[in-house]
LUMVEX-255136 format. One record per residue (C-alpha): residue in one letter; x, z, y. Coordinates in steps of 0.5 Angstrom, whole numbers, padded with zeros to 4 digits, always signed. Layout:
<pts>
AXZY...
</pts>
This chain:
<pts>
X-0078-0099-0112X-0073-0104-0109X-0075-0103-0102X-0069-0100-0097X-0069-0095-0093X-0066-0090-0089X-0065-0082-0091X-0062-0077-0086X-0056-0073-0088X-0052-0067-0087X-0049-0068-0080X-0042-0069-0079X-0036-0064-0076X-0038-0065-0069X-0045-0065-0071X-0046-0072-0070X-0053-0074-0074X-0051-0079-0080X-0054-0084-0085X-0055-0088-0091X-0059-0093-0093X-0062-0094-0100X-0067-0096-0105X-0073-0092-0107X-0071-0092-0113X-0064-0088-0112X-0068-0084-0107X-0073-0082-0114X-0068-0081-0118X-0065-0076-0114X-0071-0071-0116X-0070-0073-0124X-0063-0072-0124X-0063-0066-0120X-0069-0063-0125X-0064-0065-0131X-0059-0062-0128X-0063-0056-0128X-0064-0056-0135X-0057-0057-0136X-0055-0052-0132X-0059-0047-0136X-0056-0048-0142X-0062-0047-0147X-0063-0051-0153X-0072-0051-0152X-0071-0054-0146X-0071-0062-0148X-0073-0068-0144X-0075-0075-0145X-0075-0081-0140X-0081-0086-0139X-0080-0092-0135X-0085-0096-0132X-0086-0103-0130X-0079-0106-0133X-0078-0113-0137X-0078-0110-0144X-0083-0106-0147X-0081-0101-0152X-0086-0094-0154X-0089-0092-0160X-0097-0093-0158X-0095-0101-0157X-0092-0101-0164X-0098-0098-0166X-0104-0101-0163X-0101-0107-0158X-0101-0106-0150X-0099-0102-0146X-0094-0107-0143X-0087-0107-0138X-0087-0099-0141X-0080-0097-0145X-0079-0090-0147X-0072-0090-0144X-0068-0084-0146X-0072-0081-0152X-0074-0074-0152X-0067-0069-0152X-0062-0064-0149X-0060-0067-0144X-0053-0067-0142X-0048-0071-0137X-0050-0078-0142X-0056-0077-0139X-0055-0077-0132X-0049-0082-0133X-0056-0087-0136X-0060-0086-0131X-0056-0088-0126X-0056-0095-0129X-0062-0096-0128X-0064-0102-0123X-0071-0104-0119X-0075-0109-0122X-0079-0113-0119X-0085-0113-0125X-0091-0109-0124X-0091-0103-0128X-0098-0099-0130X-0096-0090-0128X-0103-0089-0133X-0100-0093-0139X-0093-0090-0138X-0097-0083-0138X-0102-0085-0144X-0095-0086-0148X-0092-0081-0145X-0098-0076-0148X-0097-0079-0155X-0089-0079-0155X-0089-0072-0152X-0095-0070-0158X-0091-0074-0164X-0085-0070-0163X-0088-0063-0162X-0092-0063-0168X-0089-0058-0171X-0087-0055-0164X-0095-0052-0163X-0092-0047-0158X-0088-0050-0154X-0089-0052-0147X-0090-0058-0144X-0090-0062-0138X-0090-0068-0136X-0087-0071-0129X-0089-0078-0126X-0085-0080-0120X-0087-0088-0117X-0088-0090-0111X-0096-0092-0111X-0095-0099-0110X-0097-0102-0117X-0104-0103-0119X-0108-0098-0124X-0112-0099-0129X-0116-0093-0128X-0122-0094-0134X-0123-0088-0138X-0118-0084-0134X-0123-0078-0136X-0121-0079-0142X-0114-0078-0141X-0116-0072-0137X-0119-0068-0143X-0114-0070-0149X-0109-0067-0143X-0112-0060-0142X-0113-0060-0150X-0105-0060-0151X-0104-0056-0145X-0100-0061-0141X-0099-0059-0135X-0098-0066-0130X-0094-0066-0124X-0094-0073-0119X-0088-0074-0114X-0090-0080-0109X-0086-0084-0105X-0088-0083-0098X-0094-0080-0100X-0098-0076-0095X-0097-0069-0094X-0100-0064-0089X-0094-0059-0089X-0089-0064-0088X-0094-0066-0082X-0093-0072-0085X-0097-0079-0085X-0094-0086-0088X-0097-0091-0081X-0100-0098-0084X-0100-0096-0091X-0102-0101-0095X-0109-0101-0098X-0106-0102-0106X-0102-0095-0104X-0108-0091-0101X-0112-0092-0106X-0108-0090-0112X-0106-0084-0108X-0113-0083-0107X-0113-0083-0115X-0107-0079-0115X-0111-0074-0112X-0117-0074-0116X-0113-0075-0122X-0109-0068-0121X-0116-0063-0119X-0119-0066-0125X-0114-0062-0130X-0116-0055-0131X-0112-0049-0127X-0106-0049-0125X-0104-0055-0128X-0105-0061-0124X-0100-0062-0118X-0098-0067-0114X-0093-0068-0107X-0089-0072-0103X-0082-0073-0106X-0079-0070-0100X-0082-0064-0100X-0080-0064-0107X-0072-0065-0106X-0073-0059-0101X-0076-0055-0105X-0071-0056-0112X-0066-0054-0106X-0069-0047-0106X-0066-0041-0109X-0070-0040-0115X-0068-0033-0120X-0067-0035-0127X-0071-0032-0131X-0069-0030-0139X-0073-0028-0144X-0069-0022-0148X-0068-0020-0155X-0072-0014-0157X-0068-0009-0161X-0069-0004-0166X-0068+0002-0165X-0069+0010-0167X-0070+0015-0161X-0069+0022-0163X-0071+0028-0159X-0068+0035-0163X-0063+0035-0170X-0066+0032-0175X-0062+0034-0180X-0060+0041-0178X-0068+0043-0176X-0072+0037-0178X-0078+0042-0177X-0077+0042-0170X-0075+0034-0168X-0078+0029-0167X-0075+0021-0169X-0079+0015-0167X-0078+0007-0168X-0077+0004-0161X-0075-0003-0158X-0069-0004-0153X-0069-0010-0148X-0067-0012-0142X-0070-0011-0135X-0065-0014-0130X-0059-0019-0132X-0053-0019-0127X-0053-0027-0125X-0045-0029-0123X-0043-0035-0120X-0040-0041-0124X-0033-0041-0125X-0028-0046-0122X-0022-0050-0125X-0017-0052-0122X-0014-0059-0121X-0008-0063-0118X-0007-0069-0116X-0002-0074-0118X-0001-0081-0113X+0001-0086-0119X+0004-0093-0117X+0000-0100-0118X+0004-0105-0123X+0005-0110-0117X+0009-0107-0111X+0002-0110-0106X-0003-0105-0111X-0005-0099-0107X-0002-0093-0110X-0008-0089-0113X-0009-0080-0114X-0011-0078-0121X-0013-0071-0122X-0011-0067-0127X-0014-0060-0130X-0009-0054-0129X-0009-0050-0135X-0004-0044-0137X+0001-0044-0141X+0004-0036-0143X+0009-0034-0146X+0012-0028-0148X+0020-0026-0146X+0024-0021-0146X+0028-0019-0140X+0035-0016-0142X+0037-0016-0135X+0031-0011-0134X+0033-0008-0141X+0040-0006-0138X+0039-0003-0132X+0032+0001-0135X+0036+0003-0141X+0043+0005-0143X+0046-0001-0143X+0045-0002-0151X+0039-0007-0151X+0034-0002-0155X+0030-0001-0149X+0027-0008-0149X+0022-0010-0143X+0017-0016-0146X+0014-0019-0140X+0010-0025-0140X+0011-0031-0136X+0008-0037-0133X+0013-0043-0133X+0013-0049-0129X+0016-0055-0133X+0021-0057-0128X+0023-0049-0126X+0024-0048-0135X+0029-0055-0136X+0033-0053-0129X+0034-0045-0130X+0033-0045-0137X+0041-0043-0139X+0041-0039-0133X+0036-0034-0135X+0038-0027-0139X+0032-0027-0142X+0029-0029-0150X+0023-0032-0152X+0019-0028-0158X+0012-0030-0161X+0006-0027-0160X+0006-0025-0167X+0013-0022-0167X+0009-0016-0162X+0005-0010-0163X+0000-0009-0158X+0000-0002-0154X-0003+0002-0150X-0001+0005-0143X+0000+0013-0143X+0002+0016-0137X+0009+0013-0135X+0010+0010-0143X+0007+0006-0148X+0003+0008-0154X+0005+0003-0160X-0002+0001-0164X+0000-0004-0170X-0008-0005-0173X-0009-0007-0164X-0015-0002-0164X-0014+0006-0165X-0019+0009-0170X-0026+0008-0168X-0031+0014-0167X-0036+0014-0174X-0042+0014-0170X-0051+0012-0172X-0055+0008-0169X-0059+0012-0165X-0062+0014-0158X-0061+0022-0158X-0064+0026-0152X-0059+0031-0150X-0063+0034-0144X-0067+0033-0138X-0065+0036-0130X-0069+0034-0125X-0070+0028-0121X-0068+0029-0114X-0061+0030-0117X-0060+0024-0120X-0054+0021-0116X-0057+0013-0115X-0048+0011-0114X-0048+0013-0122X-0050+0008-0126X-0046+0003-0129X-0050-0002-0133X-0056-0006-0133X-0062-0003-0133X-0066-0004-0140X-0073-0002-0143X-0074+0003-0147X-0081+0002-0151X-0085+0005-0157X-0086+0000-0164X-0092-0004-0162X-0094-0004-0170X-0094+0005-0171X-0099+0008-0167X-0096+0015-0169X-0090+0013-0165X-0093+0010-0160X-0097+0016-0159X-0090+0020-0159X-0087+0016-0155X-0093+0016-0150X-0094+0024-0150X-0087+0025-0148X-0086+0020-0143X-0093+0022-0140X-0089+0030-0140X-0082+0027-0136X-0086+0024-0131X-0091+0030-0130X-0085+0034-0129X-0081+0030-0126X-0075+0029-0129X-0070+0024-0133X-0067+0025-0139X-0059+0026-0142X-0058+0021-0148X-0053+0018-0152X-0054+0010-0154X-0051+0007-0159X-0053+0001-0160X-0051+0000-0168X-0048+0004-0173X-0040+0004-0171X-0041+0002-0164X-0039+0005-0159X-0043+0011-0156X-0045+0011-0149X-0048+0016-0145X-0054+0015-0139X-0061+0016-0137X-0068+0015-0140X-0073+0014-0133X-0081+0015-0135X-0085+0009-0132X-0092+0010-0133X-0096+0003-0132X-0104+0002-0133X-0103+0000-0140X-0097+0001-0142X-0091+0008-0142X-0084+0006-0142X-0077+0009-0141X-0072+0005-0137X-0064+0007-0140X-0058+0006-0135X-0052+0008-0137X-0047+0013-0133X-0041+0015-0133X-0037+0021-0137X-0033+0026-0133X-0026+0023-0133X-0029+0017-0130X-0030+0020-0123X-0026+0020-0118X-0027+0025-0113X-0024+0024-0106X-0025+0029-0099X-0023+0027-0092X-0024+0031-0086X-0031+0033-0083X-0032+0027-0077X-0037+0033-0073X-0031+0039-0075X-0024+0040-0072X-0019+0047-0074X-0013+0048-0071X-0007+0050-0075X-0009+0058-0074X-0017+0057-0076X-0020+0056-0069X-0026+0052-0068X-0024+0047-0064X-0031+0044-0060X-0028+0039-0055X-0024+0034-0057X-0024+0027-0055X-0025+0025-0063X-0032+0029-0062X-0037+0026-0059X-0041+0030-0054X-0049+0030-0054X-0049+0024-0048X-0045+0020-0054X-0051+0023-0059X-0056+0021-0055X-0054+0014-0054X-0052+0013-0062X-0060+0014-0063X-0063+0011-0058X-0059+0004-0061X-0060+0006-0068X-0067+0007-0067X-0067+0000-0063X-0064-0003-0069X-0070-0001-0074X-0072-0007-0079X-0077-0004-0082X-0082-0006-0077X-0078-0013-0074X-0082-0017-0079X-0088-0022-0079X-0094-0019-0077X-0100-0018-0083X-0108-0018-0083X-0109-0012-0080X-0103-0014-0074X-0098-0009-0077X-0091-0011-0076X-0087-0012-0083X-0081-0010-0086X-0077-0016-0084X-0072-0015-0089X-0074-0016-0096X-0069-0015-0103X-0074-0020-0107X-0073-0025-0102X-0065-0024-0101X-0062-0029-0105X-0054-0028-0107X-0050-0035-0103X-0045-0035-0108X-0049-0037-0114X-0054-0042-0110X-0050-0045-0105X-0044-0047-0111X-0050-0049-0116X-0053-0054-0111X-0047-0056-0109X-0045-0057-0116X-0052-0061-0118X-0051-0065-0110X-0044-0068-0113X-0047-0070-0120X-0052-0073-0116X-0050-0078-0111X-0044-0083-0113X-0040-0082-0107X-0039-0075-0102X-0035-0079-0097X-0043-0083-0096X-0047-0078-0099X-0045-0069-0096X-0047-0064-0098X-0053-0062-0095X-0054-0056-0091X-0056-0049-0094X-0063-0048-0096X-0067-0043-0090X-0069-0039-0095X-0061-0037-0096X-0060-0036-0089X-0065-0033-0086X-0062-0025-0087X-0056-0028-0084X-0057-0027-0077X-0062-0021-0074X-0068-0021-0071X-0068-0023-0064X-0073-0019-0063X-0070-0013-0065X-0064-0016-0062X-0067-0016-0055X-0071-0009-0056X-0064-0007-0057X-0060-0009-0051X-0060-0004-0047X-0059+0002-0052X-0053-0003-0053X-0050-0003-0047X-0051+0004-0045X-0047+0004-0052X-0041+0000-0050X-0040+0005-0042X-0041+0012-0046X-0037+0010-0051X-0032+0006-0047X-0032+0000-0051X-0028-0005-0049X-0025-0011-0053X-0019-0011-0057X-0014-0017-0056X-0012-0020-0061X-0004-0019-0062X+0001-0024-0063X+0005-0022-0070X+0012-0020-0068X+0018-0023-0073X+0020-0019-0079X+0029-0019-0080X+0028-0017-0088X+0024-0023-0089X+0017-0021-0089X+0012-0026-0090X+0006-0024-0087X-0001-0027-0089X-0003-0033-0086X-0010-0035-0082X-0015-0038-0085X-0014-0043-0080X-0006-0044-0083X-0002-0047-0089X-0004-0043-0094X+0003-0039-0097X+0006-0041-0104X+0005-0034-0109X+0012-0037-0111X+0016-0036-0104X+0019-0029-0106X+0023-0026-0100X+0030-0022-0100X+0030-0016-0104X+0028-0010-0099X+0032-0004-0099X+0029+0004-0100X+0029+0007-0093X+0031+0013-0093X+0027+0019-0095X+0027+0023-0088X+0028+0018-0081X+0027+0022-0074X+0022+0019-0070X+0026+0016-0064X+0026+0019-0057X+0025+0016-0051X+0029+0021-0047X+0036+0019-0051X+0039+0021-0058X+0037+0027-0061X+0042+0032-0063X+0037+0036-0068X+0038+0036-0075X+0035+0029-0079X+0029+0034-0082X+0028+0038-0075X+0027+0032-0072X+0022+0029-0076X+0018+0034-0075X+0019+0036-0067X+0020+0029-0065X+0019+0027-0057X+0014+0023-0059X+0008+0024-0062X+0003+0018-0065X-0005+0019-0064X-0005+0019-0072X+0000+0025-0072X-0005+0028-0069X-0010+0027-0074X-0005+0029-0079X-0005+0035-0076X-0011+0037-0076X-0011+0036-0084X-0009+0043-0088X-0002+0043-0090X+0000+0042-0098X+0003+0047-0101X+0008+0046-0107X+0007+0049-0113X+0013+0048-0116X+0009+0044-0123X+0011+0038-0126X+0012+0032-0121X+0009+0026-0121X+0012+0019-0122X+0015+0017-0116X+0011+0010-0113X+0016+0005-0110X+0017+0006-0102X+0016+0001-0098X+0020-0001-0092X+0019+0004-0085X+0012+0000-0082X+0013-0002-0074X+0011+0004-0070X+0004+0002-0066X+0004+0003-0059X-0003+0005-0059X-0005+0002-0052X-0013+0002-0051X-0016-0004-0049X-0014-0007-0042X-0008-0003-0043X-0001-0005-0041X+0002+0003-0042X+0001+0005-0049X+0001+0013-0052X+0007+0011-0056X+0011+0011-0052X+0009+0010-0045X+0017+0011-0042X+0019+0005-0045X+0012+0001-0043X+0012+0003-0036X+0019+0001-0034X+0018-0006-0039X+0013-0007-0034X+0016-0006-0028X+0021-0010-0029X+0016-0016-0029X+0014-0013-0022X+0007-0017-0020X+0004-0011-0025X+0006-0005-0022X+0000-0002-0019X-0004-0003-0025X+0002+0001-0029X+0002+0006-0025X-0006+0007-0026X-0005+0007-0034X+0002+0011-0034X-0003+0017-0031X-0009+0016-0036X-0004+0015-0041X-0001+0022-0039X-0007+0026-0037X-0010+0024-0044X-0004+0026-0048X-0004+0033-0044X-0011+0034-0046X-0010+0033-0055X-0009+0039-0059X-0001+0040-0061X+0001+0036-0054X+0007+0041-0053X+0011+0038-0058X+0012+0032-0052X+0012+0037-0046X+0019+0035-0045X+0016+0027-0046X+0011+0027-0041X+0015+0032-0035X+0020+0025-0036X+0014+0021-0035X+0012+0024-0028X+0019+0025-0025X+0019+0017-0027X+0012+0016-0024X+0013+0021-0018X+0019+0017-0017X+0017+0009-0017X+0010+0011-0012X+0015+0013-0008X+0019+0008-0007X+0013+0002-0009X+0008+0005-0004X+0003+0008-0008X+0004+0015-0005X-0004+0015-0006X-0004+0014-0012X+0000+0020-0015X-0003+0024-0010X-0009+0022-0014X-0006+0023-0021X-0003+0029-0020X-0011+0032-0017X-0013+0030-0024X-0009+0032-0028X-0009+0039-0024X-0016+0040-0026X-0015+0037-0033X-0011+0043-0035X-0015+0048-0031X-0022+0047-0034X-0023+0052-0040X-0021+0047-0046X-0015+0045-0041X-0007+0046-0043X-0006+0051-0039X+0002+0052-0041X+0003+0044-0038X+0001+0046-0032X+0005+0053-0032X+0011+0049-0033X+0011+0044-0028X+0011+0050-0024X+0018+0052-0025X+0020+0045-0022X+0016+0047-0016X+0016+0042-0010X+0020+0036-0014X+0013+0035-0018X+0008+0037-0012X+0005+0032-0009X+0007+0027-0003X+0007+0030+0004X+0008+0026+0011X+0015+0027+0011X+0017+0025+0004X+0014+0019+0007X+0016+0017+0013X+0023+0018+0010X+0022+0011+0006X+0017+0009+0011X+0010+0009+0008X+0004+0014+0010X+0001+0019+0007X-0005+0023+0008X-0002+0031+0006X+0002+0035+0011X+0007+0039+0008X+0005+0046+0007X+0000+0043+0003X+0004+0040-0001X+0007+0046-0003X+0002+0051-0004X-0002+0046-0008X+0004+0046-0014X+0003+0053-0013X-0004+0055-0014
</pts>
């Protein structure tokens, strides 16, 4: 086991391959460690180990005190609960150039494993050989090891070092001829054991496989309880009460916790030592204080008022403020715990209000029908629900009444209460009817006052503010955008994206029984993989398990089904992307939320105090100061936001003059978003503004044009656009104006076209169109001769040009 050689290990950061030498025996004792630690990380006080070291210069086992022989064989770590000792030992362990006999170690193991169990008949027992197949075997009367091994029903597991595997594809060259016969022997030794209990692989397989996601399952404790159907005390005639046991069907799994840790450079004892960083755990000291500041400004200055808070202290931040804080420490004891009720606190000096005087008991209230049960209601784990196996009456009616819910179809109301005094729970009792056995499955609901119902407005239903229906909007989609939607979520179907079975039928390729959770099974392998190897730097975390990655990314087939449906999403939807925009500076020092790629920001880093906003603030007009009053404004401003519009379409409040409710604590007036579209340079905010911003730059004005009148022409055709009449006759006198003067007579022309039929159609805004009439042939299109003024072409005669401003 003292030979080198080179393990593969995760690549680096830039995808480089790296690589660690090391003995096989360090590569073995990764399998053993990572099996103890699975043992560990269990938790369970059944599951014990031992360790048995062959070919050492010692000799220490129970069969040599006994009857002799057996030699280089010592029972290194006796039969325990492993913990982090257990670990610490194994990697003490070193090569040995003695040769060790694997079917002595496995006769002592057999003995050693039988003396410790002989009152622990039930237990079961495995048994572990890791070797390299190089050492010579005494195989006489191995059939007799066989059978005392199948008559305790230990099952056997041989790990081999570079030991042939098919699945691997795997074959050793030049095998030394000792290795190939004793893995020969290995072969036999395992097929020989009854069953399933012979096993043996290659410990590279066997690495990978203990890297797999695995679901811990428990074995839960059964509960007694009593199920009543009826009152058993008013009308004992009538109801029924019977024993059942209670137990667990699904368990919740939740990933380890984790502490935290800082580190401390420490100097050498001499100036030329290196300076070494010792971390420490990081606990939480509370204490509790008073805030006579808080108390003041809260109360009427007289102290009673008091605020009790609790605070986390620094050491450093406590010895420099400690005169200058107004507050006064108390002890836990001197407090009486209390419970929040609407804007105040309900003091309760025994720390528990008065518990409700309940019996033990499963007390069904009532039955509904299956296809109402709500699968977002459940709350708890699911249980099972069974009769006591040693009544045949309960038995019998339990069974009658589970056969009657599943044939009618309907699920049962119970109270649960677990123990006398516990606290009552409400849920539902499901039938599970199965060849051999009729069960009910408990899952707890919520009370009433538990739900919270919200409303939000119909995405297929828009009404205007006098009732009318509205059918075209763009917040609508139309049937083009239906059809598309369909064809690409019929492209995306999963149901049929899996492998193919016997019959050649495609299979579902998502499968909830092989989706594991990566936060549980990632950070357990990341804690077994450090306790393993002695350094992080030389030895990475290796990747994760395929198994916990594959329903990371979808099918490629589905993927290329589904491409064309994709695209034709993206032209009917108009899909473009969004650039991603730079943070602007805020003057009231906020800070904002860092990038996952920037510093983190210290919890401890407070800005300044923010200022309450007034209560009414008039949205800001393009078109200069407004003169109408601050609530007029707020209402009637010049511009309008796409979420005012939605907002508008929302039925509005009415007071009803009953008791406020407490008024939470404003927050500063957020930024406006200008609202530009994807590849936009003109916003919907405040297009004026976006428009002469970037004409100043002067290489953009084409494309400012070109979004000023689609930007224009889409505000004009949103419900309620004529609170920004006077905004958009603004922006087409700027716009009619620059295409004049920049030569893009052409383009207005154009623009105008558009919006003329826009506002024609049956849905259009036949007002707008109305009012720029009255401007006249200031607002019609540009003729020749307007053109040749400023020395450009145009295609449209003057009588045209008035006519068409008319129509």
């Amino acid at each position: 086991m003292g030979v080198t050689r080179t393990v593969r290990q995760a690549p680096g950061p830039n995808g480089e391959p790296r690589s660690v030498e090391m003995t096989n025996l360090q590569w073995a004792l990764q399998f053993v460690k990572l099996k103890i630690q699975e043992m560990i990380f269990h938790g369970r006080k059944t599951e014990q180990c031992g360790v048995i070291v062959f070919g050492s210069e010692e000799t220490d086992n129970i069969v040599n005190e006994k009857h002799g022989g057996y030699e280089h064989v010592s029972e290194y770590i006796p039969i325990c609960t492993p913990n982090a000792r257990t670990l610490a030992k194994l990697d003490e362990l070193e090569p040995s150039e003695t040769a060790g006999d694997a079917i002595d170690a496995l006769i002592v193991g057999i003995e050693t494993q039988d003396d410790y169990l002989e009152r622990k008949r039930t237990w079961t027992r495995k048994i572990v050989i890791v070797t390299d197949g190089a050492s010579p075997l005494e195989i006489e009367d191995w059939e007799a090891t066989v059978k005392r091994m199948s008559s305790l029903s230990i099952s056997l597991t041989i790990v081999g070092v570079d030991f042939d595997d098919d699945e691997l594809q795997y074959h050793e060259e030049d095998k030394p001829a000792i290795k190939r016969a004793n893995e020969s022997f290995y072969a036999q030794l395992v097929s020989a054991l009854p069953g399933d209990l012979g096993l043996m692989g290659t410990l590279e397989h066997a690495l990978l496989s203990l890297s797999s996601p695995n679901i811990k399952e428990t074995k839960s404790a059964l509960a007694s309880n009593i199920l009543r159907l009826g009152d058993v005390e008013v009308r004992g005639e009538e109801a029924l009460e019977m024993s059942v046991r209670v137990a667990k069907c699904t368990s919740l799994a939740r990933a380890s916790g984790w502490k935290c840790f800082f580190g401390t450079t420490i100097k050498g004892m001499n100036e030329e030592d290196e300076r070494q960083v010792v971390f420490r755990e990081l606990k939480r000291r509370t204490e509790y204080v008073i805030d006579r500041a808080q108390s003041k400004s809260d109360g009427d200055g007289d102290g009673d008022n008091k605020s009790v808070t609790l605070a986390d202290f620094d050491e450093d931040e406590e010895q420099e403020g400690k005169d200058d804080r107004p507050i006064e420490k108390v002890e836990k004891e001197q407090l009486v715990r209390g419970f929040k009720y609407g804007s105040t606190y309900v003091p309760c000096p025994d720390g528990q209000f008065p518990k409700l005087q309940t019996r033990q008991g499963i007390d069904i209230c009532g039955f509904f029908s299956r296809k109402n049960f709500n699968r977002s209601y459940p709350l708890s784990e699911v249980s099972y629900v069974f009769a006591t196996p040693t009544s045949a009456p309960d038995q019998i009616a339990f069974s009658s009444i589970v056969q009657a819910m599943y044939e009618k179809g309907v699920l049962a109301i119970a109270r649960m209460v677990r123990i006398d005094g516990a606290e009552p729970k409400m849920g539902v009792l499901s039938p599970v009817v199965w060849p051999k056995v009729d069960l009910l499955l408990w899952v707890q609901m919520p009370f009433a006052d538990d739900i919270r119902h919200y409303t939000f407005p119909s995405l297929t239903t828009l009404t205007s503010r006098t009732g009318e229906r509205i059918t075209k909007h763009p917040y609508l989609p139309n049937e083009e955008q239906l059809e598309a939607m369909d064809r690409f979520v019929d492209d995306m179907d999963l149901s049929d994206a899996g492998e193919k079975d016997e019959k050649g039928d495609r299979q579902p390729w998502f499968d909830p029984r092989l989706s594991y959770n990566p936060a549980i099974h990632r950070t357990k392998q990341a804690l077994f993989h450090a306790a393993v190897v002695p350094d992080l730097a030389t030895y990475p975390l290796p990747p994760p398990h395929p198994e916990l990655t594959k329903y990371f990314e979808p099918p490629k087939r589905v993927l290329k089904r589904a491409k064309q449906s994709l695209e034709a999403c993206k032209e009917v939807f108009k899909v473009k992307e969004v650039p991603k925009k730079a943070p602007k500076a805020r003057k009231d020092g906020h800070v904002r939320a860092a990038d996952e790629d920037e510093d983190m920001i210290l919890l401890d880093r407070k800005g300044p105090e923010r200022k309450r906003p007034d209560a009414q603030i008039p949205t800001p007009s393009l078109t200069g100061p407004s003169r109408v009053p601050k609530k007029r404004a707020a209402l009637d401003s010049d511009t309008e936001t796409e979420s005012e519009d939605e907002g508008l379409l929302l039925p509005k409040a009415v007071s009803k003059g009953g008791p406020s409710l407490p008024t939470p604590t404003a927050s500063p007036e957020p930024e406006l978003d200008p609202q530009r579209a994807p590849g936009r340079i003109i916003g919907s905010t405040f297009p004026l503004k976006d428009f002469r911003v970037n004409l100043s730059r002067g290489d953009v004005v084409t494309k400012a044009v070109e979004d000023m009148g689609t930007v224009i022409r889409e505000i004009v055709g949103r419900p309620f656009a004529g609170r920004r009449k006077d905004e958009m006759i603004e922006c087409l006198r700027a716009l009619r104006a620059t295409c004049l003067k920049e030569d893009e007579i052409d383009a207005w022309n154009d623009i105008l076209k558009g919006l003329k039929s826009d506002c024609s159609s049956e849905t259009g805004n036949k007002a707008f169109w109305s009012e720029l009439k009255k401007l006249g042939r200031s607002i019609s299109l540009i003729s020749t001769l307007e053109a040749e003024e400023v020395g450009a072409i145009s295609q449209v005669p003057e009588s045209v040009a008035e006519a068409f401003i008319q129509q």
